[in-house]
Backbone as JSON Lines, residues from 0, in Angstrom:
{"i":0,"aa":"X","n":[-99.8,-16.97,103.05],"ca":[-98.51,-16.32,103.04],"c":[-97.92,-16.37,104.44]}
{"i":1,"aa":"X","n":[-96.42,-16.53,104.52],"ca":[-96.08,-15.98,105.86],"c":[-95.93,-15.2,106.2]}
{"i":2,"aa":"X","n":[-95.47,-15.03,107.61],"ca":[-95.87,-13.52,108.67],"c":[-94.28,-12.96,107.9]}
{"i":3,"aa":"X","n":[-93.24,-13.84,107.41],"ca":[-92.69,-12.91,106.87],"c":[-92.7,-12.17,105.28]}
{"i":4,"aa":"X","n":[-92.98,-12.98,104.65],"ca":[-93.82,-12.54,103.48],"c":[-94.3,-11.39,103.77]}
{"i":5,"aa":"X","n":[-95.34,-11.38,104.34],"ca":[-96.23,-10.27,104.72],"c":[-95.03,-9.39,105.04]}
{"i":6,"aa":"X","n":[-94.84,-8.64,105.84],"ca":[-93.93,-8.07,106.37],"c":[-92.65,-7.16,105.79]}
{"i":7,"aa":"X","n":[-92.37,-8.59,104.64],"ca":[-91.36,-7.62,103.16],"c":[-92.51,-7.2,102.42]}
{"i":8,"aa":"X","n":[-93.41,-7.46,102.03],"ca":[-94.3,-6.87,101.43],"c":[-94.94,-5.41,101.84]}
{"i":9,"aa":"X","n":[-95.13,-5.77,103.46],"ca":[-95.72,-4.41,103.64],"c":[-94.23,-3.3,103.28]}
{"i":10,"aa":"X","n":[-93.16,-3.84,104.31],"ca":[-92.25,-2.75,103.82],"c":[-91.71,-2.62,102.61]}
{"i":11,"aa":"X","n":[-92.26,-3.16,101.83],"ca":[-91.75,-2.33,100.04],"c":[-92.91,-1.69,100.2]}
{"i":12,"aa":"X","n":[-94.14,-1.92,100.12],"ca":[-95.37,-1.36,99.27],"c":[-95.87,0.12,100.28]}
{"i":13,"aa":"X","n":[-95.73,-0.04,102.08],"ca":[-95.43,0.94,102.54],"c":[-94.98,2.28,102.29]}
{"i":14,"aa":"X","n":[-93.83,2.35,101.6],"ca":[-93.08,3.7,101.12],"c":[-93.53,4.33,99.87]}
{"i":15,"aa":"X","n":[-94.04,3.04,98.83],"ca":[-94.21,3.63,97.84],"c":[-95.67,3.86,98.19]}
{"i":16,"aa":"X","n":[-96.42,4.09,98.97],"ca":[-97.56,3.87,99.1],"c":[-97.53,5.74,99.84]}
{"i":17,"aa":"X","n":[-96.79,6.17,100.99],"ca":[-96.15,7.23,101.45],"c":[-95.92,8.06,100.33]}
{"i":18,"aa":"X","n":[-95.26,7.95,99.46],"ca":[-94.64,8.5,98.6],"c":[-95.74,8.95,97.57]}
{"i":19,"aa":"X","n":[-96.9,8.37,97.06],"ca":[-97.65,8.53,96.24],"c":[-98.55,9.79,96.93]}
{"i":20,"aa":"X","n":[-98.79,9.48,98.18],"ca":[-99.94,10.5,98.8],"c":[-99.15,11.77,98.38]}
{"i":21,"aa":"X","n":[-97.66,12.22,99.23],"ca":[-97.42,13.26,99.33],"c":[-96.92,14.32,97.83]}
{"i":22,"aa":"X","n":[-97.55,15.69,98.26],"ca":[-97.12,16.13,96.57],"c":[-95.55,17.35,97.14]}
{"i":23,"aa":"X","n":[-95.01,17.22,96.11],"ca":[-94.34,18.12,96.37],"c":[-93.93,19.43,95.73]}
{"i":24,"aa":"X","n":[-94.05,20.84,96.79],"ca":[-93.92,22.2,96.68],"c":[-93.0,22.47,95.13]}
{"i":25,"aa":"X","n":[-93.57,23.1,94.51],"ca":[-92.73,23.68,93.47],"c":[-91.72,24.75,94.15]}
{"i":26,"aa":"X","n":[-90.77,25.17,93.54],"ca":[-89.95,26.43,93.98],"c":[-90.91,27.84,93.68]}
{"i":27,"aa":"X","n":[-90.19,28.7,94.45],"ca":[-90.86,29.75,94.45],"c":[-90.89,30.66,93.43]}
{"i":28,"aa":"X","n":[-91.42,31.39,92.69],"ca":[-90.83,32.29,91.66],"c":[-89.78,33.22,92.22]}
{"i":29,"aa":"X","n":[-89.3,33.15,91.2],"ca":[-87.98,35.06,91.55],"c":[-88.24,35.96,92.08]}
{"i":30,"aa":"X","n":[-89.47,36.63,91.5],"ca":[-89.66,37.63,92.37],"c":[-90.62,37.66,93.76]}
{"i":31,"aa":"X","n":[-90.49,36.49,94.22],"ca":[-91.6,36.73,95.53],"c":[-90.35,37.23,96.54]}
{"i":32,"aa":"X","n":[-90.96,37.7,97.23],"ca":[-89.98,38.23,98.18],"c":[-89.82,37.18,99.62]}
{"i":33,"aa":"X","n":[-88.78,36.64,100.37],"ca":[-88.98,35.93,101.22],"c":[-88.6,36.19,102.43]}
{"i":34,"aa":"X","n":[-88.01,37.11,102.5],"ca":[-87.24,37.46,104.15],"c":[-87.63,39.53,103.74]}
{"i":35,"aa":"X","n":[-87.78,39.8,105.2],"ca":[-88.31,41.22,105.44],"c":[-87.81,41.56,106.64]}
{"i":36,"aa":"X","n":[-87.41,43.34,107.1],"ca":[-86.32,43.51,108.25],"c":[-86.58,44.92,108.33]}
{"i":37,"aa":"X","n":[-87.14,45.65,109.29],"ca":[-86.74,46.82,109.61],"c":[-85.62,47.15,110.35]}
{"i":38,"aa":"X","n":[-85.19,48.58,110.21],"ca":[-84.0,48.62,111.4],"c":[-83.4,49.82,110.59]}
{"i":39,"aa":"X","n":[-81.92,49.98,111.6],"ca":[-81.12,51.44,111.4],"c":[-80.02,51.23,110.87]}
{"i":40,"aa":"X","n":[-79.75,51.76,109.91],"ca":[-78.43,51.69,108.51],"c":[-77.11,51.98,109.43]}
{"i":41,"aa":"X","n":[-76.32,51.63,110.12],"ca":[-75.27,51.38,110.73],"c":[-73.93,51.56,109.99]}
{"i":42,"aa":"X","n":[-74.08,50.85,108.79],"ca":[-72.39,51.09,107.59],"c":[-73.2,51.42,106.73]}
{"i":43,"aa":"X","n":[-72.52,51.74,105.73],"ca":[-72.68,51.84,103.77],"c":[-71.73,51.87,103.26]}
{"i":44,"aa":"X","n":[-71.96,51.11,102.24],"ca":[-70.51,51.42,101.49],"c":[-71.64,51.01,100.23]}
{"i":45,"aa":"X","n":[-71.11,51.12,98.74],"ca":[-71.73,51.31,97.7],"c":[-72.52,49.79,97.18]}
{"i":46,"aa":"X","n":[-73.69,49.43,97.41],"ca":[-74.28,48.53,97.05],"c":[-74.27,47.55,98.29]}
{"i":47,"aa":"X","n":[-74.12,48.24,99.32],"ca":[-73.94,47.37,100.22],"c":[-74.35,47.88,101.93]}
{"i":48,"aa":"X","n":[-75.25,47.6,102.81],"ca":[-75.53,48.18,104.2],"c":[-75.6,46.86,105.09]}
{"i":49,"aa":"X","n":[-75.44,47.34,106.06],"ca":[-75.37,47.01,107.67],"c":[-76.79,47.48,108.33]}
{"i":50,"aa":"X","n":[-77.69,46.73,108.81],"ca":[-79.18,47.31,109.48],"c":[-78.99,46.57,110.63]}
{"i":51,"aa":"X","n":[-78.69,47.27,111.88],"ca":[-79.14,46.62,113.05],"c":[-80.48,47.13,113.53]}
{"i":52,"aa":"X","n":[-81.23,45.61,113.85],"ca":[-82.91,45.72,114.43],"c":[-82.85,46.02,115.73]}
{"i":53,"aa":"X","n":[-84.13,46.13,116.07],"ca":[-84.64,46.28,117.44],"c":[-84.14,45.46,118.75]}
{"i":54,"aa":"X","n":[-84.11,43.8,118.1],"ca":[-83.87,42.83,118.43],"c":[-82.59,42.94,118.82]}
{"i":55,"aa":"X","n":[-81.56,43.62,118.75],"ca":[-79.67,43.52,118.92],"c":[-79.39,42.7,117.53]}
{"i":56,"aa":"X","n":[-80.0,42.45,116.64],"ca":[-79.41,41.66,115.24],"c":[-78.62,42.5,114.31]}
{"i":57,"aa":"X","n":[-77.72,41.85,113.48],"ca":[-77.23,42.75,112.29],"c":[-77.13,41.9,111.64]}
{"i":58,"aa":"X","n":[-78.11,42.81,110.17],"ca":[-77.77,42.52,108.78],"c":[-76.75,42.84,107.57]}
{"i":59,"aa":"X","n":[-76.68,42.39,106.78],"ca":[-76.0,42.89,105.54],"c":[-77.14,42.84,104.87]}
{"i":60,"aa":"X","n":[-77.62,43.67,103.82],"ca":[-78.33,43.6,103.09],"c":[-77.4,44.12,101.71]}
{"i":61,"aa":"X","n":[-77.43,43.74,100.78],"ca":[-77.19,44.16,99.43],"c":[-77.94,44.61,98.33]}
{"i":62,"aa":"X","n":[-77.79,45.35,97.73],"ca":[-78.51,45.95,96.85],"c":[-77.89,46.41,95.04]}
{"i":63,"aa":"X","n":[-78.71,47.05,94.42],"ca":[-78.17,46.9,93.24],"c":[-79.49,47.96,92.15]}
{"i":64,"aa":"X","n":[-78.99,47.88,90.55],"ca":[-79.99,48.83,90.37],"c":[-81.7,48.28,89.84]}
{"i":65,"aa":"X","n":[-81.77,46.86,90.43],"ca":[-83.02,46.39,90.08],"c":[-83.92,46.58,91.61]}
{"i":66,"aa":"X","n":[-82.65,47.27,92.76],"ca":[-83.69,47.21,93.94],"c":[-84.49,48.72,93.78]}
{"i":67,"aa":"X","n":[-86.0,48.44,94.1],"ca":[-86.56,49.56,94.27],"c":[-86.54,50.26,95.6]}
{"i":68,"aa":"X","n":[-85.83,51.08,95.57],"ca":[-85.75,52.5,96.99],"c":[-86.79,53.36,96.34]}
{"i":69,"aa":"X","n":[-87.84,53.72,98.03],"ca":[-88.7,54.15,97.52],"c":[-88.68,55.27,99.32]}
{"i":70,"aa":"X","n":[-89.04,56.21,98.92],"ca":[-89.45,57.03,100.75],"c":[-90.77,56.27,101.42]}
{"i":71,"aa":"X","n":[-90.77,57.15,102.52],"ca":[-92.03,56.37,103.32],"c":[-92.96,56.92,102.91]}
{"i":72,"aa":"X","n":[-93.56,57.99,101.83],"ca":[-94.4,58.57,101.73],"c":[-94.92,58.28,99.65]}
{"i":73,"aa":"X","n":[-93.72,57.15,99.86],"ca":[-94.11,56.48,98.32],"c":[-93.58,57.27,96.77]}
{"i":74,"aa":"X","n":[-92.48,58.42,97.22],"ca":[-92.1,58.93,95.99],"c":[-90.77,58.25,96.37]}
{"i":75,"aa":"X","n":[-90.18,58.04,94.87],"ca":[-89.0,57.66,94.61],"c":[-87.68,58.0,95.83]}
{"i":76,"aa":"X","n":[-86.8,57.1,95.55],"ca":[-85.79,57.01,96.09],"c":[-84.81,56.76,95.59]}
{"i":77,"aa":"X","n":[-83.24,57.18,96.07],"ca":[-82.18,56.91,95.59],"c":[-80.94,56.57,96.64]}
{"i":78,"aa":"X","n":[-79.74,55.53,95.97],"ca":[-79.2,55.33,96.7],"c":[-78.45,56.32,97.83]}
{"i":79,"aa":"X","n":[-78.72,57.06,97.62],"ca":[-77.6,58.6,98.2],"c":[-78.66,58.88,99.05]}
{"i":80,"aa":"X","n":[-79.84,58.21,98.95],"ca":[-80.69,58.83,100.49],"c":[-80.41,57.42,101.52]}
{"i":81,"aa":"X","n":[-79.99,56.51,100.91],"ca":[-79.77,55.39,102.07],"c":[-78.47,55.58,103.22]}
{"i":82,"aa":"X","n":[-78.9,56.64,103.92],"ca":[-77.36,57.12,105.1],"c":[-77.62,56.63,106.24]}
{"i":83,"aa":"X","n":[-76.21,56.73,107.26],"ca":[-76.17,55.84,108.41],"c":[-77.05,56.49,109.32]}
{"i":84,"aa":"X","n":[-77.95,55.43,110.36],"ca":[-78.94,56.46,110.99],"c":[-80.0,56.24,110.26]}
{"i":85,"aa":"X","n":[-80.33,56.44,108.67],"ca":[-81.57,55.81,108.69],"c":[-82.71,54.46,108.96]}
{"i":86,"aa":"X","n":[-83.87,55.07,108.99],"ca":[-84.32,53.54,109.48],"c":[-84.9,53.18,108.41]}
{"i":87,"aa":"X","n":[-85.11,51.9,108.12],"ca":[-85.7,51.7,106.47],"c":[-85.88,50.35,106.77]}
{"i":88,"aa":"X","n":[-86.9,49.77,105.91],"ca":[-87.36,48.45,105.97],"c":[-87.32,47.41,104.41]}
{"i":89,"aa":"X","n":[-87.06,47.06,104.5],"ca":[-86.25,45.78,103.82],"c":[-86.92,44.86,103.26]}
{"i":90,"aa":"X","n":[-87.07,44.5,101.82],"ca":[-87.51,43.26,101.49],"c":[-87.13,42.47,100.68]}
{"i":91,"aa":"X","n":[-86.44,41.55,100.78],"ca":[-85.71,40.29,99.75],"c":[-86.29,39.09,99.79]}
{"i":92,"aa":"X","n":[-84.3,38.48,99.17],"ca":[-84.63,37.24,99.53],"c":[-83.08,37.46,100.46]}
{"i":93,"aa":"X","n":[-83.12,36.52,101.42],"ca":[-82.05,35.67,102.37],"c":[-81.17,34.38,101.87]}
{"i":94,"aa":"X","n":[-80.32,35.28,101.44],"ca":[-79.08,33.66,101.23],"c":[-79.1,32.99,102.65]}
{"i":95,"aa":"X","n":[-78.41,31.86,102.18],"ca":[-78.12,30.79,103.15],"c":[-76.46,31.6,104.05]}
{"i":96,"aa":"X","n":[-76.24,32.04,103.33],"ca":[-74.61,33.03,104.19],"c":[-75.33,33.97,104.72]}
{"i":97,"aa":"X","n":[-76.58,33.68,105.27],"ca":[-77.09,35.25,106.29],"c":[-77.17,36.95,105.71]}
{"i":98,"aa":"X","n":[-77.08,37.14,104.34],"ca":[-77.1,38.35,103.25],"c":[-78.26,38.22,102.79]}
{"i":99,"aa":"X","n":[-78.79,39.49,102.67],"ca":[-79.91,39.66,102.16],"c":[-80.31,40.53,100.82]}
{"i":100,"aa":"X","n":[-80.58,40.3,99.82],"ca":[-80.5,40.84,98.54],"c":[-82.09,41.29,98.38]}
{"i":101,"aa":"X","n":[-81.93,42.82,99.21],"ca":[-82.79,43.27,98.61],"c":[-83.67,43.77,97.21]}
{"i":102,"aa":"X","n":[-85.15,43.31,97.6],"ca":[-85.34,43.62,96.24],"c":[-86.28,45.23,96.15]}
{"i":103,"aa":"X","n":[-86.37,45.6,97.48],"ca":[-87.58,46.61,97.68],"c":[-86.86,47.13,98.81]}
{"i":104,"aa":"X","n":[-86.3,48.68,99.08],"ca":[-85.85,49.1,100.25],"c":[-86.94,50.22,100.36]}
{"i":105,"aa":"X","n":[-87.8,50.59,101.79],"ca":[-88.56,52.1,102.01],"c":[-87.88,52.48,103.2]}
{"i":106,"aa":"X","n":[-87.41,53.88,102.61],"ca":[-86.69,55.0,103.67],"c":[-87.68,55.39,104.81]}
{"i":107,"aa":"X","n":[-87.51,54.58,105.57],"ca":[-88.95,55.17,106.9],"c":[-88.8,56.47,107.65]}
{"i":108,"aa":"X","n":[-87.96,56.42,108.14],"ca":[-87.26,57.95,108.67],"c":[-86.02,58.41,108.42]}
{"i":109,"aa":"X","n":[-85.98,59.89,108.11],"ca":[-84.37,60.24,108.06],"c":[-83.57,60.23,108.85]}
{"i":110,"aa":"X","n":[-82.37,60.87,108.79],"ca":[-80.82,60.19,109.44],"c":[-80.98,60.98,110.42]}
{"i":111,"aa":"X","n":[-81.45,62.63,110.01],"ca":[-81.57,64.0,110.9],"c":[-79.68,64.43,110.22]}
{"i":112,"aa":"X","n":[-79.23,64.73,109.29],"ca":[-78.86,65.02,108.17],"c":[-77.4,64.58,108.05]}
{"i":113,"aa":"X","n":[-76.93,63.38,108.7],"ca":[-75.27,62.84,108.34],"c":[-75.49,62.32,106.76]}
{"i":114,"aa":"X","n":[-74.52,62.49,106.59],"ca":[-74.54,62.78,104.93],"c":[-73.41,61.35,104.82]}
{"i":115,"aa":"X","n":[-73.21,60.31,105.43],"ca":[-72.51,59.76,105.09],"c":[-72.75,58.36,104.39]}
């Protein structure tokens, strides 16, 4: 054979040769959770907060009535305890628009009593 022969040969049989080794990742299920955030509730408005972290970051996180709010001490929670000032930690998933759709919120500490 020639050196170019050879050569188209390797580069066809090359890729498919690449291609066979590697397997590829299934998607994740729904409910795994993929992005996680502590920090202090800054806005609210109804189904919807602002958490700035430690870091100087701010989130949006969104919520709804399949997210579980829960206290830090593991009894239930409700949206009317999520006020500005609290600190609470976060677990979703992360859109690609930087929002986070929580699926699990825990009230870590209270506001010290703004009711807003």
């Amino acid at each position: 054979m020639s050196t170019f022969r050879l050569v188209l040969l390797a580069g066809i049989l090359l890729p498919c040769q690449l291609a066979a080794t590697f397997t590829f990742a299934s998607p994740q299920p729904q409910d795994e959770m993929n992005f996680t955030l502590e920090g202090k509730i800054t806005e609210r408005s109804p189904g919807k907060l602002t958490v700035a972290t430690g870091e100087n970051m701010i989130f949006h996180v969104v919520y709804n009535d399949k997210t579980e709010i829960k206290k830090a001490d593991g009894t239930p929670g409700a949206p009317q305890d999520l006020r500005i000032g609290s600190r609470i930690s976060v677990a979703g998933d992360l859109a690609e628009s930087g929002e986070i759709t929580a699926k699990q919120i825990t009230i870590e500490a209270a506001d010290g009593g703004n009711k807003k």
